[in-house]
N, C-alpha and C positions, 0 to 999 in steps of 0.2 A: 669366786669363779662360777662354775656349774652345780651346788651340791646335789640337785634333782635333776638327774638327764633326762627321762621322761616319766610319762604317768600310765599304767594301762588299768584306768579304771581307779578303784580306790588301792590298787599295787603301786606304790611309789619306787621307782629304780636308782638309786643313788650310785652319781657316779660314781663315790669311793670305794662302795663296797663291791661294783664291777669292775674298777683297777686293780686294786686287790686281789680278788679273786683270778682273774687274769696274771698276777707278779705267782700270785701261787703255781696255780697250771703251767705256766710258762718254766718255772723253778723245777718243778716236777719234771717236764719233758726232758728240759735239758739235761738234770739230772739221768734220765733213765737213756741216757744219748751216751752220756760218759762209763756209765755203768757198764752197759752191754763193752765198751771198750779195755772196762778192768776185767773183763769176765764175771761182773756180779750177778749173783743168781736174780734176774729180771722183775721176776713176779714179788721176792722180797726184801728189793730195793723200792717196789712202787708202796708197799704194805706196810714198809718204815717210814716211806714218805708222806703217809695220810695220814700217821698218829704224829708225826713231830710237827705239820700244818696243824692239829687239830691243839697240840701242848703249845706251839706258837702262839696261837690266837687266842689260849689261855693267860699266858702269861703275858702276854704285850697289853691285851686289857686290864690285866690284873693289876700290873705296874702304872697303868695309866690313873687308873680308879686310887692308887695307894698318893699320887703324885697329888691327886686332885681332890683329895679325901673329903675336904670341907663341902666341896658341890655336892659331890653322891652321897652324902649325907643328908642334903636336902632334896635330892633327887633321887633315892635309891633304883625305883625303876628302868633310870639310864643307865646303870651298869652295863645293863646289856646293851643298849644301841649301838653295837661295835660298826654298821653298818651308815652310818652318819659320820664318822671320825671318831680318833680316839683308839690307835698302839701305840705303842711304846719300844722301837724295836728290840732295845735290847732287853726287857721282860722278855721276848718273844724268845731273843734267841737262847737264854739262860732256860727257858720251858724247852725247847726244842732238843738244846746239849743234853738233857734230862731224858728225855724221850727218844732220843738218838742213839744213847748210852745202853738202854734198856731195852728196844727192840731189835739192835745190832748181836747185841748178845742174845736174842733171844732167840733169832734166825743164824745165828752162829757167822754173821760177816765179820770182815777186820772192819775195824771203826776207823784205822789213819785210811786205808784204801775207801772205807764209804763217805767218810769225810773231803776228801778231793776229791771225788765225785760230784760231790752236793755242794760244795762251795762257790763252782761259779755260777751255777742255777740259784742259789741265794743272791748274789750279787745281783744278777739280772732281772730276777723276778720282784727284786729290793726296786731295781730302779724305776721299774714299771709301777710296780706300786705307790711308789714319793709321786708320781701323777696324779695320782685319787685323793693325796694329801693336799695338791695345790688344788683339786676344785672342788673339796670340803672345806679350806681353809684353815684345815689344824696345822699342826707344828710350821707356824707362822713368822715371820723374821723382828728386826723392829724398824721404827721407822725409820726411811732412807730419804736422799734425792738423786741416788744415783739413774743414771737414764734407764739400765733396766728392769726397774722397781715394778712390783704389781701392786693395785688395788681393786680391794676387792668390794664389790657394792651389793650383791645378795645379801639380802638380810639376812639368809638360812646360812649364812658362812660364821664356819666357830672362827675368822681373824677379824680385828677393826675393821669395819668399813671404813672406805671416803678418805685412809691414809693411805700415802705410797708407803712399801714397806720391801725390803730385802725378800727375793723367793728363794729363800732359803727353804724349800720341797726340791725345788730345781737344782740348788748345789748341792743338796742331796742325792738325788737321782743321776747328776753327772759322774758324783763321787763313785757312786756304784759303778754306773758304764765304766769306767776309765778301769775300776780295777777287774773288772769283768774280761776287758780286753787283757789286760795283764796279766790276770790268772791262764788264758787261755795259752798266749803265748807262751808261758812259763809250762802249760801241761803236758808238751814231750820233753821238755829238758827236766823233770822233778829229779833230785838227788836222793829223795828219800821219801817213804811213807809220810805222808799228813802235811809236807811241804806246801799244798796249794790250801789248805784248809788255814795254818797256821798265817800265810801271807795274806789273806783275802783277813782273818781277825785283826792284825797288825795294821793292812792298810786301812780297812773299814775306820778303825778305832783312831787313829789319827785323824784322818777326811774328816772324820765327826766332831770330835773334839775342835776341830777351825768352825764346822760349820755353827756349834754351837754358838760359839761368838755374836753372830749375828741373830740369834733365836728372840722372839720376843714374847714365845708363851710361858708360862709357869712352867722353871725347869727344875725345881727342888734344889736345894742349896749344902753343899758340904765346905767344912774350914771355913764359915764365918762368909760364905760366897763367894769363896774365891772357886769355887771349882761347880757346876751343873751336877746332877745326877749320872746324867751319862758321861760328863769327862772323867768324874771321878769311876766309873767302869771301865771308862776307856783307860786308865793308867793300870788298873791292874789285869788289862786285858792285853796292853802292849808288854808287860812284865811276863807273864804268863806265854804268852806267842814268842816273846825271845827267847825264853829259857827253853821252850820245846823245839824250837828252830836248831838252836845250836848242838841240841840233843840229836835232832835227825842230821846236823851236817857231822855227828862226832862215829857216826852209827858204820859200821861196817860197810853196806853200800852205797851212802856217802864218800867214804875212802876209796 
């Protein structure tokens, strides 16, 4: 698609890394929309949400470099070009539960209350960001002929050129919208603490696991390839999201 929106001088602006950055800020606001609504103390709800951006963007590249281990090997320099392509989101989000865990307690919030907070600001700031993915041309689909296939012909694009291909960025980014609206509507009915946090994991980790299907980058391979990298996260992240679900539906205010 676009990897270089524009030039100012020898500063090159890559669109992914101003979609991105944009999925972040966007995440953040609406987070700190929700907050003010739980009663969260304002200033460290925003102070938790710069260090788990900053443990996301650690570990989604960190995961990405582990996937792709042979390249940055021969490339070690790009590690860092996170601004070209190249997360991983669930690296990101396992750095961020990490970082979420740790500054929650550090500023003394409930983590199920800052957690449905943050979860539809994830979701949406996710979707916006799977844009920067389709005009880098990372996490790429495989080849298609369906009518609304894309091809991409910039050279600077990390997918095949000159193939039509699944935009699997797109059915990512819808997957988020869709649960974005769901969480939202779900957030004056919650029955319990961490409810919206718990459903946006669940649906997330399904959505993905389909959308996986169709992927046609290097997705690391568990059981012999019957399973991706991420579907195999995603089973024991739908394991994990049920078992705390039913815990918050078993929970006194639930009853």
């Amino acid at each position: 698609m676009y990897p270089e929106l524009f030039h100012i001088g020898p500063l090159t602006i890559h669109t992914y890394g101003l979609l991105v950055a944009t999925g972040f800020l966007t995440g953040i606001w609406w987070l700190s929309r929700l907050a003010k609504q739980e009663g969260i103390d304002a200033q460290a709800a925003m102070d938790t949400a710069f260090w788990i951006v900053v443990a996301a963007i650690i570990g989604s590249r960190a995961a990405y470099v582990l996937i792709n281990g042979r390249y940055f090997l021969a490339h070690p320099l790009e590690v860092f070009y996170i601004w070209s392509g190249g997360l991983v989101f669930y690296g990101g989000m396992i750095g961020a539960v990490i970082a979420g865990w740790y500054f929650v307690r550090r500023y003394k919030l409930e983590f199920n209350r800052f957690a449905d907070a943050a979860a539809p600001g994830v979701a949406l700031g996710h979707a916006i960001g799977r844009l920067g993915c389709l005009a880098a041309g990372c996490c790429y689909g495989v080849p298609t002929q369906v009518p609304w296939a894309v091809t991409f012909t910039d050279a600077k694009s990390i997918a095949p050129t000159g193939v039509p291909l699944h935009p699997t960025q797109l059915y990512d980014a819808a997957n988020e919208l869709v649960i974005f609206l769901i969480l939202m509507a779900l957030w004056p009915r919650r029955a319990f603490k961490g409810q919206i946090w718990w459903t946006w994991a669940a649906l997330y980790a399904v959505g993905r696991s389909l959308v996986e299907m169709f992927r046609g980058d290097p997705r690391g391979d568990f059981f012999g390839g019957a399973l991706s990298t991420s579907q195999t996260v995603a089973v024991a992240v739908v394991a994990l999201s049920a078992y705390f679900y039913l815990q918050g539906l078993r929970s006194p205010r639930a009853r």
